[in-house]
Structures are given as structure tokens and as C-alpha cells.
GUKOLTI-759309 format. One record per residue (C-alpha): residue in three letters; x, y, z; residue number from 1. Coordinates in Angstrom, 1 decimal. Example, Ala and Ser with C-alpha at 12.3 -4.5 7.8 and 13.67 -1.06 7.14 Angstrom:
2
ala; 12.3; -4.5; 7.8; 1
ser; 13.7; -1.1; 7.1; 2
***
This chain:
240
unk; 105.0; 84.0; 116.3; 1
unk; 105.2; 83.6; 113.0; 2
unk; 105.4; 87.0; 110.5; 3
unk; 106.8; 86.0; 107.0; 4
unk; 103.6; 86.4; 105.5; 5
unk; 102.3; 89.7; 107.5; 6
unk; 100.2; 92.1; 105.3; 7
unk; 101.6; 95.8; 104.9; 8
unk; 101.4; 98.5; 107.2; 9
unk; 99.0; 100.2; 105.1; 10
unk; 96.7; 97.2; 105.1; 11
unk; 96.6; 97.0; 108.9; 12
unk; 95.6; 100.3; 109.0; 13
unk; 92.9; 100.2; 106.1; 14
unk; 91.4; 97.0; 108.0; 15
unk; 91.3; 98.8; 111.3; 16
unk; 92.6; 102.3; 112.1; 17
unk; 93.1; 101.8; 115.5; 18
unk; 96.3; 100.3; 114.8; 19
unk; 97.9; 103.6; 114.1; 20
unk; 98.3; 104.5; 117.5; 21
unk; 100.5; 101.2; 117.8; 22
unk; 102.4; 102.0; 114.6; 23
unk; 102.7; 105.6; 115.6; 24
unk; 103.7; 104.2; 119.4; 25
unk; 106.9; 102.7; 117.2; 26
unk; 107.7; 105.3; 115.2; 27
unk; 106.4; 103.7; 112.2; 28
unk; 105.0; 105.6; 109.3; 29
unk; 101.8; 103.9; 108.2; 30
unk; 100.5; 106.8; 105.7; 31
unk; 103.6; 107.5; 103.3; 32
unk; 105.3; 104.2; 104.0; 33
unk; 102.3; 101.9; 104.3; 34
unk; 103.2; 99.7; 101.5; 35
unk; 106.2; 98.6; 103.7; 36
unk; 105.3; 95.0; 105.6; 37
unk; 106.1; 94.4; 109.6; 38
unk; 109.4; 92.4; 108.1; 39
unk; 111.1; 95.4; 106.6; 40
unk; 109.9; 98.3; 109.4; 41
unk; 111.4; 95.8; 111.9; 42
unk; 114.4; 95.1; 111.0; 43
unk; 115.2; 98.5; 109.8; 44
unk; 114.3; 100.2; 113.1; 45
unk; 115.3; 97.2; 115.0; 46
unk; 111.7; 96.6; 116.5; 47
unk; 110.8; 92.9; 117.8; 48
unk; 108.5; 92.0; 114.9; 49
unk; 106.4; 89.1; 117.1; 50
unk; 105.9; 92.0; 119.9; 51
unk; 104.3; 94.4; 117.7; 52
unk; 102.1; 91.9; 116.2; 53
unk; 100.9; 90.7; 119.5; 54
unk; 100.1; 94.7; 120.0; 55
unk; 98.4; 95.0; 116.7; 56
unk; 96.6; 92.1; 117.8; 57
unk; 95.4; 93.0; 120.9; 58
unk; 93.9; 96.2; 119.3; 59
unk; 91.7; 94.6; 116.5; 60
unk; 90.6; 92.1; 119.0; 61
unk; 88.7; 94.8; 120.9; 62
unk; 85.2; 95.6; 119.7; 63
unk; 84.1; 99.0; 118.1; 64
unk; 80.8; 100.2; 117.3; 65
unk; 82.4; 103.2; 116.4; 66
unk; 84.9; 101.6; 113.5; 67
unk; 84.5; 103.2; 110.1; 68
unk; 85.0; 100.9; 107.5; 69
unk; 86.4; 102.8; 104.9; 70
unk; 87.0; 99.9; 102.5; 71
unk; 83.6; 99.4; 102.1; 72
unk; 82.5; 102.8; 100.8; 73
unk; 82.6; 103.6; 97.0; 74
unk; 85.4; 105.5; 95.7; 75
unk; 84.0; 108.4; 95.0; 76
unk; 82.2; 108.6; 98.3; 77
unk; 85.7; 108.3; 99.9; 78
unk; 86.7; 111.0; 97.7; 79
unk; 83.6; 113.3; 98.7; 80
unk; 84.0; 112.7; 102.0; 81
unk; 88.7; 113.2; 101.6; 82
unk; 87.4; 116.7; 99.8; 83
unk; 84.6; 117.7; 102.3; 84
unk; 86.7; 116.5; 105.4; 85
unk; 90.3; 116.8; 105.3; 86
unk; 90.4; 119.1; 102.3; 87
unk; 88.3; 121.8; 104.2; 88
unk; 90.2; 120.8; 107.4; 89
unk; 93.3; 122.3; 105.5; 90
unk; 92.1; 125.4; 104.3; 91
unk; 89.7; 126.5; 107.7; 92
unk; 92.7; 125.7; 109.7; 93
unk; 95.9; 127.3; 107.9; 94
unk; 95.3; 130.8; 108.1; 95
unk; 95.2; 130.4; 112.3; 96
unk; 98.2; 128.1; 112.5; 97
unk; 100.0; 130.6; 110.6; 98
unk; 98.6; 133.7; 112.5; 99
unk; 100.0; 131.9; 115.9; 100
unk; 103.4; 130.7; 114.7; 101
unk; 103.7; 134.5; 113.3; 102
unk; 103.4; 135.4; 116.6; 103
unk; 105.3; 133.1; 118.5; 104
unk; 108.0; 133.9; 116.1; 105
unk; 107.9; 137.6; 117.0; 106
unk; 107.6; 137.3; 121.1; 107
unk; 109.7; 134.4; 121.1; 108
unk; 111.4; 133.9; 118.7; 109
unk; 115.1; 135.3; 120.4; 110
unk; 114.9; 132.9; 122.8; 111
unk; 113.8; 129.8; 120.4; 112
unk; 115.0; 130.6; 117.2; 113
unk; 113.8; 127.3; 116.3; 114
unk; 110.3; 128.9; 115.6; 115
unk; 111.2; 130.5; 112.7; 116
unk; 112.0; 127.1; 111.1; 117
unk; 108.7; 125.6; 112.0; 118
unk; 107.0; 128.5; 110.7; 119
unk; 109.1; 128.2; 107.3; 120
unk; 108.7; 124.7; 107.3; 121
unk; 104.3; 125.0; 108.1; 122
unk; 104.2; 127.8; 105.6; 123
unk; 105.9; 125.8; 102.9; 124
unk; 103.5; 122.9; 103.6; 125
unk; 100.3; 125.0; 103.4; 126
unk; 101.4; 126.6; 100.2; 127
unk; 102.4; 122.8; 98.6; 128
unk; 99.4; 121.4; 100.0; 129
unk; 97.1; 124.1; 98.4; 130
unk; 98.3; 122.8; 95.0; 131
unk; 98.0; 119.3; 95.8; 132
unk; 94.7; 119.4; 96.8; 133
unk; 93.5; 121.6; 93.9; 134
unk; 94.9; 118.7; 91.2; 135
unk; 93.2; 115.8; 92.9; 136
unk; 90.2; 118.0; 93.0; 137
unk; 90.2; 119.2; 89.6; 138
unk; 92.1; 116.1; 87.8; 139
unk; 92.1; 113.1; 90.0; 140
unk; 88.9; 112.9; 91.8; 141
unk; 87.0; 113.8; 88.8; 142
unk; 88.7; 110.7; 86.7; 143
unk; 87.8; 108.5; 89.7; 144
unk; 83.9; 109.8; 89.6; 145
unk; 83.7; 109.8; 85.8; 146
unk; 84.7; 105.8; 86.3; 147
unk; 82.4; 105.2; 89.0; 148
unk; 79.5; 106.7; 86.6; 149
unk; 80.8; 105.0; 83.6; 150
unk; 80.5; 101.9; 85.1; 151
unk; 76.7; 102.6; 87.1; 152
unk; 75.4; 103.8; 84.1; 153
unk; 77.7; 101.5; 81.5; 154
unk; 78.3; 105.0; 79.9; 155
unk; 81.2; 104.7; 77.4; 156
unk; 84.3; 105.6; 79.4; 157
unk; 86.9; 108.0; 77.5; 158
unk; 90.3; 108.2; 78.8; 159
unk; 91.8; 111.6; 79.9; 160
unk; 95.1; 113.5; 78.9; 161
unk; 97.2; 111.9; 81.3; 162
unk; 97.1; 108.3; 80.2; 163
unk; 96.3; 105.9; 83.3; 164
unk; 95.4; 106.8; 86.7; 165
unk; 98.4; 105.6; 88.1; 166
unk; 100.9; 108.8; 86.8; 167
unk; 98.6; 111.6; 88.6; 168
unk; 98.9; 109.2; 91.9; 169
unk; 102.2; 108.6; 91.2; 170
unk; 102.7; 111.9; 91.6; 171
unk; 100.5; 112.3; 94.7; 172
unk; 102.5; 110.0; 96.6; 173
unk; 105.2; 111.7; 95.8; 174
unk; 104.1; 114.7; 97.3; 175
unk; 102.7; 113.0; 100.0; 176
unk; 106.1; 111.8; 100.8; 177
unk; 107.8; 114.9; 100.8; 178
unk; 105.1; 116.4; 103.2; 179
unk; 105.4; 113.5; 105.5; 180
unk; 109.1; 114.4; 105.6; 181
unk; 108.1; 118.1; 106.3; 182
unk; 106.2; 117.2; 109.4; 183
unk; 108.8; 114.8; 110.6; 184
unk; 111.0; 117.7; 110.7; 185
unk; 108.6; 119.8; 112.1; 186
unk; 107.8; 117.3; 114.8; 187
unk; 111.7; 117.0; 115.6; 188
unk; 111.7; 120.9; 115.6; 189
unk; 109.0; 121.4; 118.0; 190
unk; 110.0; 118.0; 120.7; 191
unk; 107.3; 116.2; 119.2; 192
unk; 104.7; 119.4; 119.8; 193
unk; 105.7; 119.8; 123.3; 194
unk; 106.3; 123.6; 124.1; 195
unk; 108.8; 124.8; 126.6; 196
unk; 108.8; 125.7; 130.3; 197
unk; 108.4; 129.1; 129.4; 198
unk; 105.5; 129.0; 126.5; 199
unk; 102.3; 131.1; 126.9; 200
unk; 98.8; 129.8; 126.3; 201
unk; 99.4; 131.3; 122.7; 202
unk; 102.8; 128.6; 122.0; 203
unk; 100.8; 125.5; 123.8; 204
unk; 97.5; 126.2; 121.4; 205
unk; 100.1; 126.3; 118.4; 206
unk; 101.9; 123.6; 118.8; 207
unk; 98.9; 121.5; 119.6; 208
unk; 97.2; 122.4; 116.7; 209
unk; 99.9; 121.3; 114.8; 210
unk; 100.2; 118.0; 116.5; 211
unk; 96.4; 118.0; 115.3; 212
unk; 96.9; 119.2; 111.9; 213
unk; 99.9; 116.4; 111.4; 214
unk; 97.4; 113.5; 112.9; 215
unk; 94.7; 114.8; 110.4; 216
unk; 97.2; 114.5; 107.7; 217
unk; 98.4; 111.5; 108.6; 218
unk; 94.4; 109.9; 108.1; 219
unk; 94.2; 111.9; 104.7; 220
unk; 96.9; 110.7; 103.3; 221
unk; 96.1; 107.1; 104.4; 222
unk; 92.5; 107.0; 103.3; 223
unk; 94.4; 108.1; 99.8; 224
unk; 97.7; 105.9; 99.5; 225
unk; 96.1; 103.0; 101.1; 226
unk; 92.7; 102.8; 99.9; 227
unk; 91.4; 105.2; 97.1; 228
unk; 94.4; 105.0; 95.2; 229
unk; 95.1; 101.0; 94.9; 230
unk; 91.0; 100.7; 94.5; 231
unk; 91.4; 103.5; 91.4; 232
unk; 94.0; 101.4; 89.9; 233
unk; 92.1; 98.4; 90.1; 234
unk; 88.8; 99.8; 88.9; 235
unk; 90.6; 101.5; 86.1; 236
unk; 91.6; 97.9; 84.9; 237
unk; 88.1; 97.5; 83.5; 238
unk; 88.5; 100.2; 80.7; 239
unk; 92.0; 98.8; 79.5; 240
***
């Protein structure tokens, strides 16, 4: 099969997202790394490029009612909904996560001293993410709404502080990068969120809410890199 002309990861993932399970199957990190193509995640993790395609195919080829098409929606209604959905995911689901890992740490935390690195890591995460989320809500997604309304209303457009949109997501996907690392780790930490033979009911619900908490970050951070971020800098090309 022919692949030197395959879109990037990111791409396949905006077009359809039920290709992340097969990029996820892989080991493949569509969210942080999605502006890699199938040629260079191949041959770096020695994956048969043709036989990944053929999966990736066999996905998209299956119908969907239930497909959102997040490339169609206006930015700022991507950003409303990235605020009101994954934002507020975040910060309703922190304070339990760390709650249980607190307490995992303290009943079993002699026996898997790995626990306390988790918690460090999570706890480190929350705290970083906190931040991120409150400059893209108070600095990014603002800029992004005031060129949506500029351009509705043909409103005279003035520029902000930080010059163009692409330093703030520069340094979003920066951040992004370094909290796909953290959860990498965490995932290795934790056997890829699978407890041991001697977890309670407390360690099983902890470990799958972070296996939840990592998938939700993994859409958030896709719908941002991958979509509302390239369409920003491509909108914001009409006020140069």
C-alpha cells in the first residue's frame, strides 16, 4: 500500500476520532505528537506502516451516526464547548483523584511505594493544568472569540499584547507536551492503570479514574493542537 503521501496523525484523528483507539492500540501519541505523519511514527517505533493504514481504514469505513464532526463547528463554539467540557472535567474531578491517591498512599503505600510517585506526579499535573487552563481562558480563548466577532460583525479588529496568536499556542503545546509526558510516566508507574492482586475497591476506582482522566486529556488536547489551534492561525491571517 502506498503511504508517502499519508496525512498526519493529528489529521486522522480530526477527520474521524475513532482512529485513536488504533493509534492508541500502537502506542502512538496522536494529541501531543499529531503533527507527526504514519512515515515517521513507523519507522521510529518500527510499526508496519501499510498494516496500520489498512486498520485506520477499516475504522473510517464503518458508519456512525454518532460521529461529532468537530471541524465543522466554529472556533469559538469549539472553545465553549473545550471550556464547558473538559475544562470543568478537570476541576470537578481533581479534588477526588487526589483524595483517593492520598489514601492509597497511606494504606498502601509500604507495600507499593510506587504510589507516592503517582500521587506526585497527578498532583503536579492538576496544579500545572490549573494555570494552563486559566491563560487560554483568560488570554487565548478570548483572542479567538474577539476574531470570530470581528469578522461576523466586520468590527475593526485590534491586536493584543502578545503579537500573533501563534506565541500563546506556542506555548500551549508546550505545556501540553510536557503533561503528555507526565501521564506517560504515570501510565508506566501504574502498569497502564491496572492495580495489583492485592488492591481494594478504593485502588481499582483510582486508577481507573485516572485511566479516565488521561483519555479525557488526550481528546482536550487534540480538539486544541489539532483543530482550534491551526484554525486560529489561519483565521488570524485575515487581520495581518
Amino acid at each position: 500500500m502506498e503511504t508517502t503521501k499519508s496525512p498526519s496523525i493529528g489529521s486522522f484523528v480530526a477527520n474521524d476520532y475513532r482512529t485513536a483507539a488504533v493509534f492508541q492500540k500502537y502506542g502512538i501519541d496522536f494529541c501531543c505528537k499529531g503533527c507527526k505523519s504514519i512515515e515517521e511514527v513507523c519507522e521510529n517505533k518500527k510499526i508496519n506502516a501499510g498494516q496500520l493504514l489498512t486498520e485506520l481504514a477499516e475504522v473510517t469505513g464503518q458508519p456512525d451516526n454518532q460521529l461529532t464532526d468537530f471541524q465543522s463547528w466554529p472556533l469559538d463554539l469549539l472553545a465553549d464547548y473545550i471550556e464547558k467540557k473538559h475544562h470543568r472535567y478537570i476541576e470537578e474531578t481533581t479534588p477526588s483523584l487526589k483524595q483517593f491517591l492520598d489514601k492509597l498512599c497511606k494504606v498502601h503505600g509500604s507495600n507499593h511505594p510506587e504510589l507516592f510517585e503517582i500521587t506526585k506526579e497527578f498532583n503536579v499535573s492538576a496544579e500545572e493544568l490549573a494555570a494552563h487552563m486559566k491563560k487560554e481562558e483568560v488570554v487565548l480563548f478570548p483572542y479567538i472569540r474577539q476574531m470570530i466577532n470581528s469578522g461576523n460583525n466586520k468590527e475593526q479588529f485590534s491586536k493584543q499584547g502578545f503579537g500573533t496568536v501563534r506565541n500563546p499556542i506556542q506555548m500551549m503545546m508546550q505545556e501540553h507536551d510536557a503533561e503528555g509526558q507526565r501521564f506517560r510516566k504515570i501510565s508506566e508507574l501504574s502498569n497502564n492503570y491496572n492495580p495489583p492482586d492485592d488492591g481494594c475497591t478504593t485502588y481499582r476506582v483510582a486508577f481507573s479514574m485516572l485511566k479516565e482522566f488521561e483519555t479525557d486529556l488526550h481528546l482536550h488536547i487534540h480538539l486544541e493542537n489539532n483543530i482550534l489551534f491551526p484554525g486560529s492561525i489561519e483565521m488570524e491571517k485575515e487581520f495581518i
